[in-house]
N, C-alpha and C positions, 0 to 999 in steps of 0.2 A: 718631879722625881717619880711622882704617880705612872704618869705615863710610860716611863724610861721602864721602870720595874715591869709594869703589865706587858708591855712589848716585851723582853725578856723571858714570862711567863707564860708562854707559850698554852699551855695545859690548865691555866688559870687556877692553879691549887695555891696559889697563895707562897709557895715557895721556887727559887730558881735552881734547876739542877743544872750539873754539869752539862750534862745531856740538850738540854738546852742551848746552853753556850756553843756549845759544839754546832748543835743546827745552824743556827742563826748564824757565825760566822764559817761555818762550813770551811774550814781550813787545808792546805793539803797536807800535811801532819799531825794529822789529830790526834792522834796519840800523844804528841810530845806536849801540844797545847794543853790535851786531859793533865799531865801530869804537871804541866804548869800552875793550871788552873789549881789541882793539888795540895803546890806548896802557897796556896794563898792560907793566911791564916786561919778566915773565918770558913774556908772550903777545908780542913782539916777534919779529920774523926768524923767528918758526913760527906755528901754529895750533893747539898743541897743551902740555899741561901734564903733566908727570909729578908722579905722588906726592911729593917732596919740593918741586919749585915751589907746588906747590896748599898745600900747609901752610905756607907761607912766605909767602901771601897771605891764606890765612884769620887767619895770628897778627898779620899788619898792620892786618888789619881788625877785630878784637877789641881791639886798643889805640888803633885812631881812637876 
């Protein structure tokens, strides 16, 4: 999970922004992906994900 986050963390601050996300899957809508990302829970009221939100979303999406 170490690594998965650090790859994410582009900028190395210890948090994942959006902006991030965006890079890395460099989408052709990004816009609509930003506002996806958005409605994720722990992406609400900020722009940014710490190491335990991020593994809290990847283990959600491993049991979808």
């Amino acid at each position: 999970m170490d690594k998965c986050f650090n790859f994410f963390d582009i900028d190395g601050s210890g948090l994942i922004s959006i902006e991030e996300f965006l890079e890395i899957f460099k989408f052709n809508d990004e816009k609509k992906f930003e506002n996806e990302l958005k409605n994720i829970p722990e992406f609400q009221d900020k722009n940014e994900l710490d190491r335990y939100e991020f593994e809290q979303i990847i283990k959600k999406m491993i049991k979808m």
